[in-house]
BAGULUM-734878 format. One record per atom (N, C-alpha, C): residue number from 1; chain; x, y, z. Coordinates in Angstrom, 2 decimals, m for minus. Atoms other than C-alpha are relative to their C-alpha. Example, Ala and Ser with C-alpha at 12.3 -4.5 7.8 and 13.67 -1.06 7.14 Angstrom:
{1,'A',{0.89,m1.19,0.00}}
{1,'A',{12.30,m4.50,7.80}}
{1,'A',{0.90,1.20,0.00}}
{2,'A',{m0.82,m1.19,m0.06}}
{2,'A',{13.67,m1.06,7.14}}
{2,'A',{m0.77,1.09,0.73}}
end
This chain:
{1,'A',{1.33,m0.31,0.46}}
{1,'A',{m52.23,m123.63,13.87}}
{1,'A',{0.00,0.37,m1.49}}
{2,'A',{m0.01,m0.56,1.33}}
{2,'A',{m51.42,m121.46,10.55}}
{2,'A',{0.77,m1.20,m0.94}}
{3,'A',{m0.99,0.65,0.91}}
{3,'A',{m49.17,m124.24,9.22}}
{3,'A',{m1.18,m1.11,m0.89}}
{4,'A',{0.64,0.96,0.70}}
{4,'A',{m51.87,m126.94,8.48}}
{4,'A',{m1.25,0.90,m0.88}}
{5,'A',{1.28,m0.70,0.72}}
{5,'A',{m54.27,m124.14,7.24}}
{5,'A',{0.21,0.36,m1.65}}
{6,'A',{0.10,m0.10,1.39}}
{6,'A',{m55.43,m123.90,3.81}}
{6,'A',{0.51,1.65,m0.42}}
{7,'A',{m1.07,m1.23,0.27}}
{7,'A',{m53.38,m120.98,2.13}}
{7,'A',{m0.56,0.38,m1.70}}
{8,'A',{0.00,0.06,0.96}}
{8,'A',{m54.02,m119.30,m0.87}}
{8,'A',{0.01,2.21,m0.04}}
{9,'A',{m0.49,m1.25,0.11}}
{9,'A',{m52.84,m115.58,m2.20}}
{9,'A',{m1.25,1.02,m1.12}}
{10,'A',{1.38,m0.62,0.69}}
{10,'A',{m54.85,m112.83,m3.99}}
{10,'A',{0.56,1.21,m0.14}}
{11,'A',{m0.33,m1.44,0.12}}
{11,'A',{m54.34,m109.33,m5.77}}
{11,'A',{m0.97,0.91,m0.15}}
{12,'A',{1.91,m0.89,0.59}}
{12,'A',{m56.98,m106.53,m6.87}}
{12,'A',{0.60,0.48,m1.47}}
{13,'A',{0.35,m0.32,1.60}}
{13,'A',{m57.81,m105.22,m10.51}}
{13,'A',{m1.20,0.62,0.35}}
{14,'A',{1.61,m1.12,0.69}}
{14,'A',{m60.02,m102.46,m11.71}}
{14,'A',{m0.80,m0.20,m0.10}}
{15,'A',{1.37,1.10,0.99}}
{15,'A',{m61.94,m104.67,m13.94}}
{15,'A',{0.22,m1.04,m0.16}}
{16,'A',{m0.06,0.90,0.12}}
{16,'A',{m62.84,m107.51,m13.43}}
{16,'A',{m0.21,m1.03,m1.19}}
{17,'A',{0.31,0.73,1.43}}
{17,'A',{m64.21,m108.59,m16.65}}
{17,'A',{1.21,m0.15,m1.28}}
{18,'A',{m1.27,0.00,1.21}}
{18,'A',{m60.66,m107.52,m18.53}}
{18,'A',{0.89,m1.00,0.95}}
{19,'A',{m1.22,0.96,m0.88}}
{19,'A',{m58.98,m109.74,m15.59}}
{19,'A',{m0.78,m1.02,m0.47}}
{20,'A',{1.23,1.22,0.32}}
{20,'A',{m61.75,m112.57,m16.35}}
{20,'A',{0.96,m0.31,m1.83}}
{21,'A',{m0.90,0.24,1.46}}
{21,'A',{m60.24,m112.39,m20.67}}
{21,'A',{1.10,m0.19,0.42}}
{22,'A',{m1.37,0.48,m0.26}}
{22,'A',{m56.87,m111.75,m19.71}}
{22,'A',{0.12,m1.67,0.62}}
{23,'A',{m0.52,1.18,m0.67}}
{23,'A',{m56.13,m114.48,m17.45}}
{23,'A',{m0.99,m1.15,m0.56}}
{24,'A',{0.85,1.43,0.46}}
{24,'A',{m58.81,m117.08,m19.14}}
{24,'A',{0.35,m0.24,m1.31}}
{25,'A',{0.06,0.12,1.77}}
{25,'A',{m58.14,m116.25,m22.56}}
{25,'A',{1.18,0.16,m0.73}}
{26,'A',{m1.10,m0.45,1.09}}
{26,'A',{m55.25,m114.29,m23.62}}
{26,'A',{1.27,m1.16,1.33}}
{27,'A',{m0.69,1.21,m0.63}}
{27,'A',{m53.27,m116.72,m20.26}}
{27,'A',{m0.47,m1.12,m0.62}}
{28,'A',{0.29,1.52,0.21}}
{28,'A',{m55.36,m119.60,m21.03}}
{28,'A',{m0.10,m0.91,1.43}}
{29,'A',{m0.07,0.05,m1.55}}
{29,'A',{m55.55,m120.05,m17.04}}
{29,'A',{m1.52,m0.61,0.45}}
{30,'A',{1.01,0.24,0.06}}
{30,'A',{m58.40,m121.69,m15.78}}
{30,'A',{m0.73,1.05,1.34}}
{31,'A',{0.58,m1.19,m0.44}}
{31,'A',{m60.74,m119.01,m14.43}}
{31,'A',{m1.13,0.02,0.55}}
{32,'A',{1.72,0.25,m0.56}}
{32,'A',{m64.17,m119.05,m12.18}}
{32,'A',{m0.37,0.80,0.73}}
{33,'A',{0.44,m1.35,m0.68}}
{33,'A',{m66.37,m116.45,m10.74}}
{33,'A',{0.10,m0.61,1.44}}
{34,'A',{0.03,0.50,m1.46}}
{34,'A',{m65.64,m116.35,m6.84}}
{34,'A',{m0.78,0.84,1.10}}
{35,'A',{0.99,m0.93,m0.99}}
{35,'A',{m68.09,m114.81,m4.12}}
{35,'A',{1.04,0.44,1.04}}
{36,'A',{m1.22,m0.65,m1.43}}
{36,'A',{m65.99,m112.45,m1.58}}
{36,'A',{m1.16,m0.06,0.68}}
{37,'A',{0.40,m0.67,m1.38}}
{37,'A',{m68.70,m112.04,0.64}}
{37,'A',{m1.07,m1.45,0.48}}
{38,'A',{1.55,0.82,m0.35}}
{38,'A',{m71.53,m114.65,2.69}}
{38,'A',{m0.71,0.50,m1.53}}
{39,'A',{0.87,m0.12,0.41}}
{39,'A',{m74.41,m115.45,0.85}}
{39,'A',{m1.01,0.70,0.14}}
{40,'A',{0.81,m1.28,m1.07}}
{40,'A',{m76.97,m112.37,0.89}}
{40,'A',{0.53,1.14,m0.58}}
{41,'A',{m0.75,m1.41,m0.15}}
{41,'A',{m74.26,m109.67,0.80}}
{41,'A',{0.15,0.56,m1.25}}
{42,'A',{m0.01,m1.23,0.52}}
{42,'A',{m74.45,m106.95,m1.24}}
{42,'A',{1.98,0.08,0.15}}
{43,'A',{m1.39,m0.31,0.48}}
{43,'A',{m70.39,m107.54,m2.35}}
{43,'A',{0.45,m0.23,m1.36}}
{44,'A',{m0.63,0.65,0.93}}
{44,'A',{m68.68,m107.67,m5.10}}
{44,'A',{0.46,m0.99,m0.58}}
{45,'A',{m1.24,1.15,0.18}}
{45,'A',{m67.57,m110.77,m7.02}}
{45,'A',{1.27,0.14,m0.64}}
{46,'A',{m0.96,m0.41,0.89}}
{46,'A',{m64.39,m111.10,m8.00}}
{46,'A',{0.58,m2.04,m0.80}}
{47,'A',{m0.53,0.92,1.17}}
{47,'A',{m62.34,m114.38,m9.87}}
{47,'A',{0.76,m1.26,0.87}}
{48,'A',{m0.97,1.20,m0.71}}
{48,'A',{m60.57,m117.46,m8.49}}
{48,'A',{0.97,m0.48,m1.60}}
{49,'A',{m0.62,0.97,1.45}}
{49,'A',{m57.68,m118.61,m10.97}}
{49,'A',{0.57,m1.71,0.93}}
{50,'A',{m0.66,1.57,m0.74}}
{50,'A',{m56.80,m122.59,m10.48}}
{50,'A',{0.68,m0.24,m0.94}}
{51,'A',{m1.35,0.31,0.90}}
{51,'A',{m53.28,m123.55,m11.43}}
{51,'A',{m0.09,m1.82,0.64}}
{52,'A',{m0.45,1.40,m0.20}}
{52,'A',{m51.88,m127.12,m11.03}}
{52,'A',{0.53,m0.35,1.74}}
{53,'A',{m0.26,0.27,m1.20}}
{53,'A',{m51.57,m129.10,m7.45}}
{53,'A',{m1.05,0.69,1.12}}
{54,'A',{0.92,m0.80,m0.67}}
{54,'A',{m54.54,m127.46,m6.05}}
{54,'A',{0.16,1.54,0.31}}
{55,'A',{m0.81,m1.58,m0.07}}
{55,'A',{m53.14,m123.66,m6.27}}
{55,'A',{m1.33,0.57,m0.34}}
{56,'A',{0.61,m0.89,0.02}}
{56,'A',{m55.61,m120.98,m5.89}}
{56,'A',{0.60,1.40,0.14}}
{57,'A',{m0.09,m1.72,m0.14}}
{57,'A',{m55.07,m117.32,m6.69}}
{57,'A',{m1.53,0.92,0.26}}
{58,'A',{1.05,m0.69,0.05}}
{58,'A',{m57.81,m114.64,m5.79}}
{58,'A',{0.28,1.31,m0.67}}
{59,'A',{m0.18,m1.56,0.34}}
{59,'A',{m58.46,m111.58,m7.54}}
{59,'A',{m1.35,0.58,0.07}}
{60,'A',{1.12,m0.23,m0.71}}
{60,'A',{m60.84,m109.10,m5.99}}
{60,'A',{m0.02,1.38,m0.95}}
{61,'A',{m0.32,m0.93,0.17}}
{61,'A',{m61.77,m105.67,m7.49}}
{61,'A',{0.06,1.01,1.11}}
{62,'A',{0.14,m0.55,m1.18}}
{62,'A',{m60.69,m102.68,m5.79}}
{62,'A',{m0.35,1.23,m0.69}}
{63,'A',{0.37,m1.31,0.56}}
{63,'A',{m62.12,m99.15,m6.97}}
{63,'A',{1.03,1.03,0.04}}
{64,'A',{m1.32,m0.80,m0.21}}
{64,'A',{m58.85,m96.90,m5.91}}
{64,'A',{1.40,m1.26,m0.76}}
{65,'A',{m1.28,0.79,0.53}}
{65,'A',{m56.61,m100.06,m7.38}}
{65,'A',{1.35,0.69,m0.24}}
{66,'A',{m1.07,m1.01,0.84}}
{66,'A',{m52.99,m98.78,m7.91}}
{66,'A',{0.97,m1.78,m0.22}}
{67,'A',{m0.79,1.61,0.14}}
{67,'A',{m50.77,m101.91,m9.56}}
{67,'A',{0.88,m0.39,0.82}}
{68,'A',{m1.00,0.00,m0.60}}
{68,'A',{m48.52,m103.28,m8.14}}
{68,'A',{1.24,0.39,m0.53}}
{69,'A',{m1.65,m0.45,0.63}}
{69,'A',{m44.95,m102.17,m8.27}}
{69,'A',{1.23,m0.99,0.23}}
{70,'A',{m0.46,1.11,0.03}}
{70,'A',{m43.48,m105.58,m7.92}}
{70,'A',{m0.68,m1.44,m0.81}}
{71,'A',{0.83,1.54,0.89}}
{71,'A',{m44.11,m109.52,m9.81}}
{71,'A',{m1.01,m0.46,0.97}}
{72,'A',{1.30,m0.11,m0.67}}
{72,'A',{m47.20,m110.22,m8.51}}
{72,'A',{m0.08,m1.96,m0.20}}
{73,'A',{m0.05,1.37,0.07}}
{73,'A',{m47.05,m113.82,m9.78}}
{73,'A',{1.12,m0.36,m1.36}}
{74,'A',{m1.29,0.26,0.51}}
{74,'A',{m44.06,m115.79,m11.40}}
{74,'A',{m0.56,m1.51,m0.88}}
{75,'A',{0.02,1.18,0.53}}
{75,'A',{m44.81,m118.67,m13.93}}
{75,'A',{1.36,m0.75,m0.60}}
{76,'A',{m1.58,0.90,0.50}}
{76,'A',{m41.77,m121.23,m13.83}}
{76,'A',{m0.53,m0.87,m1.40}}
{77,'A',{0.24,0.93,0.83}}
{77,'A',{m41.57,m122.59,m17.62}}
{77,'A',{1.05,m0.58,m0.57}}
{78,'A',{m1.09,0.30,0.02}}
{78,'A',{m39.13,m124.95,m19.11}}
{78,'A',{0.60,0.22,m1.87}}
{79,'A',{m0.98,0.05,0.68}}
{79,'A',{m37.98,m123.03,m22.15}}
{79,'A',{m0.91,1.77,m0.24}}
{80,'A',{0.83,m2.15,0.09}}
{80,'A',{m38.51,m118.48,m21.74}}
{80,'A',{m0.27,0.27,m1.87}}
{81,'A',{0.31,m0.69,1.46}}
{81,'A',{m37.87,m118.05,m25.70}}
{81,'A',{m1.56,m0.75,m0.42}}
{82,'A',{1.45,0.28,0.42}}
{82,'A',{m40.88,m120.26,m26.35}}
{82,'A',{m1.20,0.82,0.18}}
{83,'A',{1.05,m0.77,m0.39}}
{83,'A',{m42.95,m118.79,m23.83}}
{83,'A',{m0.47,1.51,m0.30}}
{84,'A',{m0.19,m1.44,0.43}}
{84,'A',{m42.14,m115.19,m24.83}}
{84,'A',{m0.44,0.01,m1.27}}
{85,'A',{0.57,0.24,1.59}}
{85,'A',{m42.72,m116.25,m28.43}}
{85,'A',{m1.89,m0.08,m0.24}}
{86,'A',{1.31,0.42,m0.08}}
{86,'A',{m46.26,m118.01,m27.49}}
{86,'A',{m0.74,1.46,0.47}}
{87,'A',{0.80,m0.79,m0.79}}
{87,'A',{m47.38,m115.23,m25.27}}
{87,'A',{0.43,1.54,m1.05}}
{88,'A',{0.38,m1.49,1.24}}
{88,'A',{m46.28,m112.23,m28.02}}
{88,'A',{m1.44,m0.01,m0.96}}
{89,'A',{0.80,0.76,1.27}}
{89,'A',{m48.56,m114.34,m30.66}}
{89,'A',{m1.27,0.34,1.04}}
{90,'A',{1.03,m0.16,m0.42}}
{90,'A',{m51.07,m113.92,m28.21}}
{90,'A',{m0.15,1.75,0.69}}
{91,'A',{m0.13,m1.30,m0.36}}
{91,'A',{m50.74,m110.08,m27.77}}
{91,'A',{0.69,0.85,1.56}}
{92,'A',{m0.72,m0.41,m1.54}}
{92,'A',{m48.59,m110.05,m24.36}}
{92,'A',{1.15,1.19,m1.13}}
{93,'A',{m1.59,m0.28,0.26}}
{93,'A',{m45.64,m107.48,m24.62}}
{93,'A',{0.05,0.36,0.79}}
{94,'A',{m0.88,0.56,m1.29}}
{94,'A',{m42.96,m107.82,m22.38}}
{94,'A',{0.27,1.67,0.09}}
{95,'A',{m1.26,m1.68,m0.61}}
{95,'A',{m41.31,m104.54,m20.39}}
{95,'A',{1.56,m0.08,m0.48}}
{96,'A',{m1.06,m0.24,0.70}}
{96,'A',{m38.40,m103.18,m21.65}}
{96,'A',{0.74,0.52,1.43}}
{97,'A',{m0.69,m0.56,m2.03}}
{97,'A',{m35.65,m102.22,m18.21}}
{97,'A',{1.62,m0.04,m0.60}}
{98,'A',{m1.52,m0.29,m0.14}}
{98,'A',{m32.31,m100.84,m18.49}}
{98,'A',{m0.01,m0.44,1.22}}
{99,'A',{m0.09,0.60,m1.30}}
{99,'A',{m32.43,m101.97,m14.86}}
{99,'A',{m0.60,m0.90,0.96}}
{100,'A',{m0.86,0.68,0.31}}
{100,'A',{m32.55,m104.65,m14.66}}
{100,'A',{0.40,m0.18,m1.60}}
{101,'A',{m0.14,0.05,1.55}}
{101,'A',{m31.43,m105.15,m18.60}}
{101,'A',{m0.97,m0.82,m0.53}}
{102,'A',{0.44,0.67,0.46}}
{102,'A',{m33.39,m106.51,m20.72}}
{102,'A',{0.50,0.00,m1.78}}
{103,'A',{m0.21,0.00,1.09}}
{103,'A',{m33.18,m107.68,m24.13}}
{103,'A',{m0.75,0.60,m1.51}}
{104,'A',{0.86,m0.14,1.11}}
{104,'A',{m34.67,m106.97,m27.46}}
{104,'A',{m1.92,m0.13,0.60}}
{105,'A',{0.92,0.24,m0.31}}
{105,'A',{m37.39,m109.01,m26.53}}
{105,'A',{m0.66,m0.28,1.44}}
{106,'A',{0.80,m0.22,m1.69}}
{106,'A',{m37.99,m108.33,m22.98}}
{106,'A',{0.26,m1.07,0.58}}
{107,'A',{m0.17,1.20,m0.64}}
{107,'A',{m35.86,m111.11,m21.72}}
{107,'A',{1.07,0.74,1.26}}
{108,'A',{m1.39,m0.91,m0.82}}
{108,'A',{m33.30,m110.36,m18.63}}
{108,'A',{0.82,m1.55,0.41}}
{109,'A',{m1.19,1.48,0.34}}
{109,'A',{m30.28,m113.38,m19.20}}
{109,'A',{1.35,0.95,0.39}}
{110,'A',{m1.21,m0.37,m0.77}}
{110,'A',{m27.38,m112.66,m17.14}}
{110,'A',{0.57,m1.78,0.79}}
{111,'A',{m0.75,1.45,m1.04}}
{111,'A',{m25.23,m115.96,m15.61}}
{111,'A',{m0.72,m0.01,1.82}}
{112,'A',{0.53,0.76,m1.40}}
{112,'A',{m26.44,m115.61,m11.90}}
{112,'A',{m1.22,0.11,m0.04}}
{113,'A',{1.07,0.26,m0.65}}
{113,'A',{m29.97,m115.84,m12.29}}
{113,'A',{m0.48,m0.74,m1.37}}
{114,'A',{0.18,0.38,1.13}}
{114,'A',{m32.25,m117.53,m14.45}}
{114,'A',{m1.03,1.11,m0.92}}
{115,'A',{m0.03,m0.84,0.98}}
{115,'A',{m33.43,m115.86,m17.35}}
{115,'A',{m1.92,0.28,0.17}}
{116,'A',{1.39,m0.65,m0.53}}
{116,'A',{m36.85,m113.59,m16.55}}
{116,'A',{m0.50,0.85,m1.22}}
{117,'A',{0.76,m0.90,0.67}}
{117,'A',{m39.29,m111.63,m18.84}}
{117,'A',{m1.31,0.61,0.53}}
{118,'A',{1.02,m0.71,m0.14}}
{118,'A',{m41.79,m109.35,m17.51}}
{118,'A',{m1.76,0.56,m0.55}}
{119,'A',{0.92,m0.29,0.72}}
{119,'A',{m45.39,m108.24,m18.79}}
{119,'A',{m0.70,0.27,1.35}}
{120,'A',{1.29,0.00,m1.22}}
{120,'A',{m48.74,m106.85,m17.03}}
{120,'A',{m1.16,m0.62,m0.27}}
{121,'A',{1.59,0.38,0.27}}
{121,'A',{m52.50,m107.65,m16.83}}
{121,'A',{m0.27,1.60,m0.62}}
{122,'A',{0.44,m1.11,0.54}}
{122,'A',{m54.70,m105.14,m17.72}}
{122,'A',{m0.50,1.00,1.01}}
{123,'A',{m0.10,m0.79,m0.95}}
{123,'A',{m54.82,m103.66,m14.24}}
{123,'A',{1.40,0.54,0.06}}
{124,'A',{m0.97,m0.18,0.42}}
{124,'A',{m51.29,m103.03,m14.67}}
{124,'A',{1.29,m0.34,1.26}}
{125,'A',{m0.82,0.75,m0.79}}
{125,'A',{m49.84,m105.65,m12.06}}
{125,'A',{1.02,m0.30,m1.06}}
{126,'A',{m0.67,0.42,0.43}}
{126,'A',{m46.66,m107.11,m12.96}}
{126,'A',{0.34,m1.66,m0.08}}
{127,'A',{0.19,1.67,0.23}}
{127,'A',{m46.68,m111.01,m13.77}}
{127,'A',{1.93,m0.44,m0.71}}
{128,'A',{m1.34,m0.05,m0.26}}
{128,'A',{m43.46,m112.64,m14.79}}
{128,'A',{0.01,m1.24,m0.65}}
{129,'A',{m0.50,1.41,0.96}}
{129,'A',{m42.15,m115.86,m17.05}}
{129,'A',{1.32,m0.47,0.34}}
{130,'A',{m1.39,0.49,m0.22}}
{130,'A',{m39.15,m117.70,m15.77}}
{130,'A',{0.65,m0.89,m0.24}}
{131,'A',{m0.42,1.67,0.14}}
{131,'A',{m36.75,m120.29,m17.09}}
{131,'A',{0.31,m0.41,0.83}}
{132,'A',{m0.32,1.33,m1.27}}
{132,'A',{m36.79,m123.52,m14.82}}
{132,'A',{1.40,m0.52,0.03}}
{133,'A',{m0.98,0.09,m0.58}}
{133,'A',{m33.69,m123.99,m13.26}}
{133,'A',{0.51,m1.44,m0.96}}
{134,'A',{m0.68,0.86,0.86}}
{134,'A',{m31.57,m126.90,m15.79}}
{134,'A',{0.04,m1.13,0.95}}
{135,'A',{m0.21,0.98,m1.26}}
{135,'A',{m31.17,m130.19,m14.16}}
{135,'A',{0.60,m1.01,m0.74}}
end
């Protein structure tokens, strides 16, 4: 039953209108207002982001929000110093982690994994930049 069903994931944020910039503007993500509730209802809207291959994320607000304390979403790209470069220029900065290490610039490059950099939204989820596996 659940296997052929349409699937799609979702976090909460404070504000929606700084998740609406962030992710449309300072991501560059394509971004559209989404109705949580029937037509009628007295709910909140919150955001649909659409990535590539038909991928839907939801983001809803929640009034108690607390971030998350894990990557909330992971963008595989195929070269981190770029992306880290692009996304500073656009006012991201990365987390800094003695644990896991990170670098100068908020990279974490160690041989068994591939090389990760961190940052949040402005709810203060954790999002995530990863180099694509070499081939």
């Amino acid at each position: 039953m659940l296997r052929d069903a349409k699937v799609f994931s979702s976090f909460t944020v404070d504000d929606v209108a700084a998740a609406r910039k962030f992710y449309g503007t300072t991501l560059g993500l394509e971004v559209a207002d989404a109705a949580l509730g029937v037509e009628g209802a007295d709910v909140p809207a919150g955001l649909d982001i659409h990535l590539g291959a038909g991928v839907r994320i939801g983001i809803y607000p929640k009034p108690d929000h607390v971030p998350a304390t894990f990557t909330i979403l992971n963008f595989v790209v195929p070269d981190i110093d770029r992306a880290v470069d692009e996304l500073t220029a656009r006012g991201i900065r990365f987390e800094q982690y003695e644990t896991p290490k990170t670098d100068a610039r908020g990279i974490h490059r160690i041989p068994e994994v591939h090389p990760v950099a961190w940052f949040r939204d402005p709810a203060g989820n954790i999002l995530s930049v990863v180099q694509e596996p070499s081939t």
